[in-house]
C-alpha positions in Angstrom: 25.6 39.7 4.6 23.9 43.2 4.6 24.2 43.1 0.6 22.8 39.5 0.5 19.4 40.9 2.8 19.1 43.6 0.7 19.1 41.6 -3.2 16.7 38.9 -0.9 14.7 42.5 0.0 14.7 43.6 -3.9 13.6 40.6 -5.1 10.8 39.8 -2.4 9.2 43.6 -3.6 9.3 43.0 -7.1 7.5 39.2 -6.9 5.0 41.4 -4.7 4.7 43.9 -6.8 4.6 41.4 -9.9 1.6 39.5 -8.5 -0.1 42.6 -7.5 0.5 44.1 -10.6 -1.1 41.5 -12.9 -4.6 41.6 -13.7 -7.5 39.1 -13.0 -9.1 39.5 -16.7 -12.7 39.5 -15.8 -13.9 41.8 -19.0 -11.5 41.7 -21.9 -12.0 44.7 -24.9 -11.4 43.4 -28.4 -10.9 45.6 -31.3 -12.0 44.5 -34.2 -12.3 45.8 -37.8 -15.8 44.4 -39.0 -14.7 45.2 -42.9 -13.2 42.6 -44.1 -15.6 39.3 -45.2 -15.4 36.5 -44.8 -13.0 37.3 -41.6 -14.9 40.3 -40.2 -18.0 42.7 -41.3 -21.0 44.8 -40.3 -24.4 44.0 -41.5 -26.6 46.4 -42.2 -28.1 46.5 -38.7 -24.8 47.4 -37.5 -24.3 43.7 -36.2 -20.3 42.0 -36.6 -20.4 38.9 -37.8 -17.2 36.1 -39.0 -15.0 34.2 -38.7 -12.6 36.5 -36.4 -16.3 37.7 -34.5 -17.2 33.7 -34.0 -13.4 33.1 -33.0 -13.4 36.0 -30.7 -16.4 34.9 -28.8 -15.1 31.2 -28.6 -11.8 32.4 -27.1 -13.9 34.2 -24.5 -16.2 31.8 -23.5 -13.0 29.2 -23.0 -11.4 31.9 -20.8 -14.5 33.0 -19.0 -14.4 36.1 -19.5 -17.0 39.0 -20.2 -15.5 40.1 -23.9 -17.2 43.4 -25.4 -16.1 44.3 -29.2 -14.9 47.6 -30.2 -15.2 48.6 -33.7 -12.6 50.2 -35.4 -10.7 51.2 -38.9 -7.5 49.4 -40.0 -5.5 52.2 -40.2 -6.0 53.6 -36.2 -5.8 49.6 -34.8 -2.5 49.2 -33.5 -2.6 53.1 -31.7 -6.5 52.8 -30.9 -4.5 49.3 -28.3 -1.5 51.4 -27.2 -4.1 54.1 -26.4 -6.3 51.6 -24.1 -9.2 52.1 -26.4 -9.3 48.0 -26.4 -7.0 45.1 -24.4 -6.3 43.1 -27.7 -6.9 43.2 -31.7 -8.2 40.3 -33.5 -8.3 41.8 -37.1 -6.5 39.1 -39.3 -3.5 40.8 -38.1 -0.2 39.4 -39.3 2.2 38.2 -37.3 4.9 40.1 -38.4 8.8 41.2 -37.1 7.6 44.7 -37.7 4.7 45.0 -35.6 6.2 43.2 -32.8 8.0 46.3 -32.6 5.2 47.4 -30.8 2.9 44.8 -30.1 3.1 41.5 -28.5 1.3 38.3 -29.7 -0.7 35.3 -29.1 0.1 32.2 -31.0 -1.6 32.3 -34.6 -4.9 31.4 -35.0 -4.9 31.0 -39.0 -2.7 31.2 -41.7 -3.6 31.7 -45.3 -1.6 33.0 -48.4 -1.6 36.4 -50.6 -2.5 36.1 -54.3 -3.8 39.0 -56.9 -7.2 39.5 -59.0 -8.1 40.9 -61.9 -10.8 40.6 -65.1 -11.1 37.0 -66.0 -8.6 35.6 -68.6 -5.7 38.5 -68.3 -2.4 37.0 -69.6 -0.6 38.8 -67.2 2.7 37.6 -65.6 2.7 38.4 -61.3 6.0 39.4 -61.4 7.8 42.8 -61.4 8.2 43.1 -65.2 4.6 41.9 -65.5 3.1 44.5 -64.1 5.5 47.6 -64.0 2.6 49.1 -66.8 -0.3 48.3 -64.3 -2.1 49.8 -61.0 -2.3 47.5 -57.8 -5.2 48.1 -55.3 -4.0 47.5 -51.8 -5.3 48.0 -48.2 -3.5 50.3 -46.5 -1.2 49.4 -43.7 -1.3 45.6 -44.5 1.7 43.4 -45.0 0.8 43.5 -48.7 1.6 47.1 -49.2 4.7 46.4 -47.4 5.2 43.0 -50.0 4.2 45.1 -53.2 7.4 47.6 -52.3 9.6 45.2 -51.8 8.9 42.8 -54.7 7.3 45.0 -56.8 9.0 48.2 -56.7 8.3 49.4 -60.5 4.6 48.8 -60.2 2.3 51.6 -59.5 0.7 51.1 -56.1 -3.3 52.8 -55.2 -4.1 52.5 -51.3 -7.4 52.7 -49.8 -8.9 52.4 -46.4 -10.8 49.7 -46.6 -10.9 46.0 -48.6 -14.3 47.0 -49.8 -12.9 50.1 -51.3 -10.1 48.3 -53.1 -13.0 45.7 -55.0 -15.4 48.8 -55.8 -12.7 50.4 -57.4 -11.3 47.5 -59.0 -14.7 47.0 -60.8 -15.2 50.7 -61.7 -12.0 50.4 -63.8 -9.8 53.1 -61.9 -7.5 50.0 -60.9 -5.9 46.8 -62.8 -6.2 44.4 -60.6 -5.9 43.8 -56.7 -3.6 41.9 -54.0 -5.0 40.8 -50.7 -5.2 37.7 -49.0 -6.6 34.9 -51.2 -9.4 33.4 -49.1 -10.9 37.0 -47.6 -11.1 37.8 -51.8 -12.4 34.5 -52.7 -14.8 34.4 -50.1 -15.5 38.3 -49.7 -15.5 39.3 -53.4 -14.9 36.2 -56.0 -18.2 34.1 -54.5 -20.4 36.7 -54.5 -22.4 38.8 -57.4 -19.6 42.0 -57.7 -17.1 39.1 -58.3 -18.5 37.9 -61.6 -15.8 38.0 -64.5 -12.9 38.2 -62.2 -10.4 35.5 -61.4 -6.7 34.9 -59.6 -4.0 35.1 -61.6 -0.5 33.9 -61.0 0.3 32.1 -58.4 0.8 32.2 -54.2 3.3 35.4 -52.6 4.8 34.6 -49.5 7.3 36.3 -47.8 8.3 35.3 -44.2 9.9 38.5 -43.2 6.6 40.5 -44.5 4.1 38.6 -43.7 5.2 36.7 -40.8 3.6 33.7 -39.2 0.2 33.6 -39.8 -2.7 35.8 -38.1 -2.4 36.5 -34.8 -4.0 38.2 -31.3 -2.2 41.4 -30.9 -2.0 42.7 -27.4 0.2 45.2 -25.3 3.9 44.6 -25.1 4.1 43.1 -21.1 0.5 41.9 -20.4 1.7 38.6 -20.3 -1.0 37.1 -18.4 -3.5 37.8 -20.8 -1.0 36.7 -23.9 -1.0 33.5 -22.5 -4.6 33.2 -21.9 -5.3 33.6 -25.1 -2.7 31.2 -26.2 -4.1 28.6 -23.9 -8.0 29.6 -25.5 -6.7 28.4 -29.0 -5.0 25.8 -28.2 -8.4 24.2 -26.7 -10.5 25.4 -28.7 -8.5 23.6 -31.7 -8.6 20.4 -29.2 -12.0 20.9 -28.4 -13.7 21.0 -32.5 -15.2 24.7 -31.6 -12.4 25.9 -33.9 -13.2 23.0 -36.3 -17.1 24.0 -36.3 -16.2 27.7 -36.6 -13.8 27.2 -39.5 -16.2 25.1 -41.2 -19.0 27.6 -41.4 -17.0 30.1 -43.3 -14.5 27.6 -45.4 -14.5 24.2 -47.2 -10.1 23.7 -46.6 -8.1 24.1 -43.5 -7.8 27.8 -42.6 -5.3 27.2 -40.4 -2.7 26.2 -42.5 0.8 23.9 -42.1 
């Protein structure tokens, strides 16, 4: 009977401490990268602005919360949230077995395919063999670094800290051609003036294990409560058309993918 009141005891402090532990999210801290258009940049004024900045904002107004931005590079995102610089990271971050080593995440929020670029009209095959002679541009720390070694191991691999990096070296001839994720390219390089004379080549790359299940919310490993408020800020926003509205700002397809 004594062992019984105390596992009753035990379990009546950690539901205490449980409830009293969680936190009422009134201000939530989002890091974001602002370099990488269409999904996130910095204006000249020092303003962010895309689609991840628009989605951000929507998710906060659903969950009524005060939401303040933090700025930050690629490479420092996931220690900058471990480090309590920011509460979450919405960065076009894949969902992917590798991060949720040390991250947790929210349900994706879009989901969009990998493809390469180079000068218009290359015969080039996107394979192993077809490229073991060239020099890939790739962000660092992104799930296509990790795809390039593991598909392409014989292919000369050039990382830089930034997407913008990547396309100015790409057009100053120091690299062959570039992989990133097709519609940031198409939107962030292809449709605009440094993009003339460049083209895809090849097809989609897709590798579950790599790249996961689409972009996601990446927050703390055991802040469950504000996981699942974000989860339940997609989901209406999707129901509501402020994802819809968002989406068609920036894109002319479904960003969200199957």
């Amino acid at each position: 009977m004594k062992r019984l009141f105390l596992l009753a005891a035990a379990a009546a402090l950690v539901a205490t401490t449980s409830v009293a532990d969680a936190k009422d999210w009134k201000k939530v801290r989002i890091g974001v990268e602002g370099a990488y258009p269409p999904f996130s940049e910095t204006t000249p004024s020092g303003e962010l602005k895309g689609f991840d900045i628009d989605i951000a904002w929507a998710l906060c107004e659903e969950m009524k919360v005060e939401c303040e931005l933090v700025k930050q590079d690629w490479d420092g995102i996931i220690p900058a949230l471990l480090a309590k610089k920011y509460d979450a990271i919405l960065a076009s971050m894949s969902i992917t077995p590798e991060r949720q080593k040390k991250v947790d995440f929210a349900i994706k929020y879009y989901s969009t395919p990998a493809k390469f670029i180079a000068r218009e009209g290359v015969d080039w095959t996107d394979t192993n063999d077809g490229l073991k002679d060239k020099v890939i541009g790739l962000q660092r720390g992104t799930t296509h670094q990790a795809y390039m070694e593991k598909h392409f191991p014989d292919v000369e691999v050039k990382l830089y800290g930034t997407q913008d990096e990547v396309y100015l070296d790409l057009q100053a001839g120091r690299i062959d051609a570039i992989m990133a994720d097709s519609v940031a390219m198409l939107d962030g390089f292809l449709k605009t003036e440094s993009g003339k004379g460049y083209a895809f080549f090849g097809g989609e790359h897709y590798d579950r294990e790599i790249h996961g299940d689409g972009a996601g919310i990446a927050i703390r490993k055991g802040e469950d409560d504000l996981r699942l408020k974000f989860n339940a800020a997609i989901e209406a926003i999707r129901k509501n058309g402020t994802y819809d509205r968002i989406s068609k700002k920036y894109f002319e397809f479904d960003v969200y993918g199957s």
